[in-house]
C-alpha positions as CSV (number, residue, x, y, z in Angstrom):
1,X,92.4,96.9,55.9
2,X,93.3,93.5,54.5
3,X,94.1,91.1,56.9
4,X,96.6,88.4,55.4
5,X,96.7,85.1,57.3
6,X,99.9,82.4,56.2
7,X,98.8,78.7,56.8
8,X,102.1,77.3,57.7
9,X,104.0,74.3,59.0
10,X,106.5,72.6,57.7
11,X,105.5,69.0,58.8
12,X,103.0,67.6,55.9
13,X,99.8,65.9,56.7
14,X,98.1,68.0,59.0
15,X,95.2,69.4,57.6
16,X,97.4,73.1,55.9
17,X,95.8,73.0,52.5
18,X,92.4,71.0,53.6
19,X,92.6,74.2,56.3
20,X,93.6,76.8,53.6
21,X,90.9,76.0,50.9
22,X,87.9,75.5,53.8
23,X,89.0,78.5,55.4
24,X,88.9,80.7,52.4
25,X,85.8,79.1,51.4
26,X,84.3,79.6,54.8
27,X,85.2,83.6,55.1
28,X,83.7,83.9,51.7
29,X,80.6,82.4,52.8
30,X,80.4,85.2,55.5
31,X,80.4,87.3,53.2
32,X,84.2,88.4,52.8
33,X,85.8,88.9,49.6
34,X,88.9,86.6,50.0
35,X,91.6,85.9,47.9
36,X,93.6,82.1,48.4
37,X,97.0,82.4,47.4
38,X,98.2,78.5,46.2
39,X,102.4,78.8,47.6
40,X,102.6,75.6,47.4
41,X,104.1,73.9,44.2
42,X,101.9,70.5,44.2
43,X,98.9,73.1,43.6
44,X,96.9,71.0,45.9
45,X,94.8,73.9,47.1
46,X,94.2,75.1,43.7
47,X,92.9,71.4,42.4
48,X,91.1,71.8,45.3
49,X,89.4,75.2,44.2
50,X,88.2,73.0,40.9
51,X,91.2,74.9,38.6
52,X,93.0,72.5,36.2
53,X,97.2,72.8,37.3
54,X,98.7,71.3,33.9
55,X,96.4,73.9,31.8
56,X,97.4,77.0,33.5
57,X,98.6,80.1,31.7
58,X,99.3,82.5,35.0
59,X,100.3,81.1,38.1
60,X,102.1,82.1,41.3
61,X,105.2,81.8,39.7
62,X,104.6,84.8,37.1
63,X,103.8,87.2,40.0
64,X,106.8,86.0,41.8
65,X,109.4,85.7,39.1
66,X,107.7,87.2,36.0
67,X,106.7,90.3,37.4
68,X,103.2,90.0,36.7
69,X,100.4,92.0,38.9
70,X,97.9,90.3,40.7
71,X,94.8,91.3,38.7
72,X,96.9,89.5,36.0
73,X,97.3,86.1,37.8
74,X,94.1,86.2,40.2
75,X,91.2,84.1,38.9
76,X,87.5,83.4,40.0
77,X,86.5,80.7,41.5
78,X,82.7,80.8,41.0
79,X,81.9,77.4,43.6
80,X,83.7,78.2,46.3
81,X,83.2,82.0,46.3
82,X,87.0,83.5,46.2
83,X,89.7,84.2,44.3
84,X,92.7,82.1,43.6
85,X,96.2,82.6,42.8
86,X,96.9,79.1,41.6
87,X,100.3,77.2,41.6
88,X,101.7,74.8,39.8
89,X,105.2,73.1,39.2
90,X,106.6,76.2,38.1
91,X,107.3,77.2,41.6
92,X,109.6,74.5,42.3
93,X,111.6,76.3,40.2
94,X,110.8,79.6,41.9
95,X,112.6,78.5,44.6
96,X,116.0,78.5,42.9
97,X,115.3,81.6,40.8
98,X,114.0,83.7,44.2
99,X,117.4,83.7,45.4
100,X,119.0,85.1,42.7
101,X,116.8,88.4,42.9
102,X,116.7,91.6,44.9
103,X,114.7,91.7,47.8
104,X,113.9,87.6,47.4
105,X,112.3,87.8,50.5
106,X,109.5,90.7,50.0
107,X,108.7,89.3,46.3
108,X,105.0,88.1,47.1
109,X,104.5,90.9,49.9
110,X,105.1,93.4,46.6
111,X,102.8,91.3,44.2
112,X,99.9,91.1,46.5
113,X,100.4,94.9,47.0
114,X,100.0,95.3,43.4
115,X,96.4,94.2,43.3
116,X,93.0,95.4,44.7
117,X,91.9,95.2,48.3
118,X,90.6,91.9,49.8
119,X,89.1,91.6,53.4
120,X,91.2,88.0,53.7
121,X,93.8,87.1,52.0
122,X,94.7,83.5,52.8
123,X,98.3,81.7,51.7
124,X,98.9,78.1,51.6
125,X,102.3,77.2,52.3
126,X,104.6,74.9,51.5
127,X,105.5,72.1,54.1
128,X,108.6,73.4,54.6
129,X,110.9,76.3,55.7
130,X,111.7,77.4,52.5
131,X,112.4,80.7,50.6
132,X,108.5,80.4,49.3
133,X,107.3,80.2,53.1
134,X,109.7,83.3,54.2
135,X,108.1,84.8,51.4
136,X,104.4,84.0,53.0
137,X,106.0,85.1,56.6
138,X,107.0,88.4,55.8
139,X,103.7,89.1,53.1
140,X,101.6,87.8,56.4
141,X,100.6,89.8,59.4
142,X,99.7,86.5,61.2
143,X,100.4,82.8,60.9
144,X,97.8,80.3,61.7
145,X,99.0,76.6,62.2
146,X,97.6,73.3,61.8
147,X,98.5,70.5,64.2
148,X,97.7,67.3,64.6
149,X,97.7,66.9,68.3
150,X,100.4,63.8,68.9
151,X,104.2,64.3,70.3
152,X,106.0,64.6,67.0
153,X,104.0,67.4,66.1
154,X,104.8,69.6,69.6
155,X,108.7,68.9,68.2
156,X,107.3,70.7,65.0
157,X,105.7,73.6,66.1
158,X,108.7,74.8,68.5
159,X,110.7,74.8,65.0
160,X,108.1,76.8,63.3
161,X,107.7,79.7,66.1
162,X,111.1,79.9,66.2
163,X,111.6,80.5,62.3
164,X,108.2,83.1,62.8
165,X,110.6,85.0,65.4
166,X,113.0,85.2,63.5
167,X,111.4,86.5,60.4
168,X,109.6,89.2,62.5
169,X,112.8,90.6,63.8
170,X,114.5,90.7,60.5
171,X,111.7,91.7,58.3
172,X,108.6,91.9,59.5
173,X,108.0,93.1,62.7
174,X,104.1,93.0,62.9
175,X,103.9,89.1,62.3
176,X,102.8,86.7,65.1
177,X,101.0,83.8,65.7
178,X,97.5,84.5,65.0
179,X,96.0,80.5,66.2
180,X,96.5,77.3,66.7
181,X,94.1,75.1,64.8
182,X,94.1,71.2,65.9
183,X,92.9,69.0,63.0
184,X,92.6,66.1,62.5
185,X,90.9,66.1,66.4
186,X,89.8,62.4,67.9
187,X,88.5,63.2,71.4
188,X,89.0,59.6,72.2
189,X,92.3,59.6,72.2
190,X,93.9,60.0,75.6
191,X,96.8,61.7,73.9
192,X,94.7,64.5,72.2
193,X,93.9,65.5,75.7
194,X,97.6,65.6,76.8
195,X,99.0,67.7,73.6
196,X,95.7,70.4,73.7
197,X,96.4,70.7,77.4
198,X,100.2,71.7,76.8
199,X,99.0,74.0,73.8
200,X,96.5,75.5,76.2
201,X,99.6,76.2,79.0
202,X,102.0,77.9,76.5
203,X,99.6,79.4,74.0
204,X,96.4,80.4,75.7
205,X,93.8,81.9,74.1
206,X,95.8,81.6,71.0
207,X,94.6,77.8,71.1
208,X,91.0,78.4,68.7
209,X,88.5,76.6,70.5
210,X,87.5,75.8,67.0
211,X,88.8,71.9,66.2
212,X,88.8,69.9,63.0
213,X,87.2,66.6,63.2
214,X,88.8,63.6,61.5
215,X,85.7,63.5,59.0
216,X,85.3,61.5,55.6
217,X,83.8,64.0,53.3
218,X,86.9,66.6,54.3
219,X,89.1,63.8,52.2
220,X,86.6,63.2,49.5
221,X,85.9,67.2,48.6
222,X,89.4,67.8,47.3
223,X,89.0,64.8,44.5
224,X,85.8,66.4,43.2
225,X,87.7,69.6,42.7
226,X,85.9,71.3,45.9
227,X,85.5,72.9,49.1
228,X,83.8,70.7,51.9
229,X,81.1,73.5,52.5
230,X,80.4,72.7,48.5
231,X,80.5,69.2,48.7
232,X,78.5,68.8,51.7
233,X,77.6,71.8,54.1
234,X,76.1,69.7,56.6
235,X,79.1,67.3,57.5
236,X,81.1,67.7,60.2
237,X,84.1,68.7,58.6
238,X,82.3,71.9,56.9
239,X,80.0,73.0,59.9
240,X,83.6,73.0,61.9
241,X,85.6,75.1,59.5
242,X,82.0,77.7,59.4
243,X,82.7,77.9,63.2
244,X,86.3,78.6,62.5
245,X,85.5,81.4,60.6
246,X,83.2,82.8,62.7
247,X,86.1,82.4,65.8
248,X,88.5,84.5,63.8
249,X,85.8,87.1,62.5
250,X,84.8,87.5,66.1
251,X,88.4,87.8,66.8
252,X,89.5,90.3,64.5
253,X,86.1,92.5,65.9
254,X,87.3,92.4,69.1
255,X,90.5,93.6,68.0
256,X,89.3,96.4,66.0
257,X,87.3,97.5,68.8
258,X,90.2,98.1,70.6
C-alpha cells in the first residue's frame, strides 16, 4: 500500500522543502520507488529536483484543474532517483480556480489515485493553510512537520494540529501526525533543549529522534539543482536525512507487523 506523507506547516523557513526533496531522495536511495509531489507554487522543490519551472509543459496545476492523470504530469528525475510532479506559478492560480469546483477539497487525493502505485508518495506543501494544503491533508494519511525548535514556532504548530483535526473529522478520518522533525537543530543553544523537551512531553514518540543539523551544503544543493545526498553524501545534512529515512522505514515495519 502506498503510504502518502504531507510535509506541512504554514510558517516558512523551516527546513519543509529542504525536508521534502532529501526525504524523497533518501527513501529512494533505500530502495523505494517514491513519487515528490511539488504543492507548492514557487516550485522550490522541483528546482531542487534539477527540473527547469519556466519551461514546463505539465505541472501540478493540470492534474489539479486540467484534469490530467498522473502518468501524464509525473516525470523522472534520473539524479535523485524519484519521480516528480513539478509546480510552477500556475498554482497560484489554482488556488482561486479550486474553489470554484466540485469536490475542491479531494482534487489531488483523486489525481494521485489516477496513477500507478508508489511505496512513498511525498507532498511539499505550501507555507500556508490554504485550499492547496487541505488538498495535501485530506490526499495524506500522515503529516510530518518541520520545526525549528524556538518559541514562535511552538505558537505554529498548535495552529497546524489544530487545522490536521479538523480536516480528519470532516474528510479524512485516517490522517494524523505521523512526526515531528526538528531542523535546523543547534545543540548549543539552551533554547533547543527547552522547545525538544516540551515536544517530547506532548508528543512522545512522535518526536523522530532523527534531527537536522544546521549544515552548509543542505543550503548550497538546492542552487545546483540537487538533493544533498547528490551533492555531497557524506555531509552532515545528507547522512541525517539517510537516518531519517531509515526511522520512518523502521517505523512503518513496526506498524505493519502489527
Amino acid at each position: 500500500m502506498t503510504q502518502i506523507y504531507a510535509i506541512a506547516n504554514q510558517k516558512g523557513g523551516v527546513g519543509k522543502t529542504t525536508t521534502s526533496v532529501n526525504l524523497a531522495a533518501a527513501l529512494s536511495r533505500s530502495g523505494q520507488r517514491v513519487l515528490l509531489v511539488d504543492l507548492d507554487p514557487q516550485g522550490n522543490a522541483t528546482m531542487g529536483s534539477g527540473v527547469d519551472k519556466s519551461a514546463l509543459e505539465k505541472s501540478a496545476y493540470d492534474g489539479l484543474i486540467g484534469g490530467l492523470s498522473l502518468a501524464a504530469v509525473a516525470r523522472s528525475c534520473p539524479g535523485p532517483g524519484y519521480d516528480l510532479v513539478p509546480a510552477s506559478g500556475d498554482l497560484t492560480a489554482a488556488e482561486v480556480e479550486l474553489l470554484e469546483l466540485p469536490g475542491r477539497e479531494r482534487r489531488l487525493r483523486q489525481f494521485l489515485d489516477s496513477g500507478e502505485n508508489y511505496q512513498f508518495v511525498v507532498i511539499d506543501c505550501p507555507p500556508s493553510l490554504s485550499m492547496l494544503t487541505v488538498n495535501a491533508l485530506v490526499a495524506a494519511h500522515s503529516v510530518i512537520i518541520p520545526m525549528q525548535c524556538e518559541y514562535y514556532a511552538l505558537e505554529g504548530l498548535t495552529a497546524l494540529v489544530d487545522t490536521i483535526s479538523r480536516v480528519a473529522r470532516a474528510a479524512n478520518p485516517s490522517l494524523r501526525v505521523e512526526g515531528i522533525l526538528r531542523t535546523m537543530y543547534d545543540a548549543r543553544n539552551s533554547l533547543t533543549g527547552e522547545v525538544s523537551d516540551q515536544l517530547h512531553h506532548y508528543f512522545g514518540k512522535r518526536v523522530y529522534q532523527t534531527v537536522i543539523p544546521r549544515n552548509v551544503r543542505l543550503a548550497e544543493a538546492p542552487s545546483h539543482g540537487q538533493s544533498v545526498l547528490e551533492y555531497d553524501r557524506y555531509s552532515r545534512g545528507a547522512v541525517a536525512y539517510l537516518a531519517l529515512a531509515s526511522e520512518i522505514l523502521r517505523r512503518r515495519s513496526a506498524e505493519q507487523a502489527r
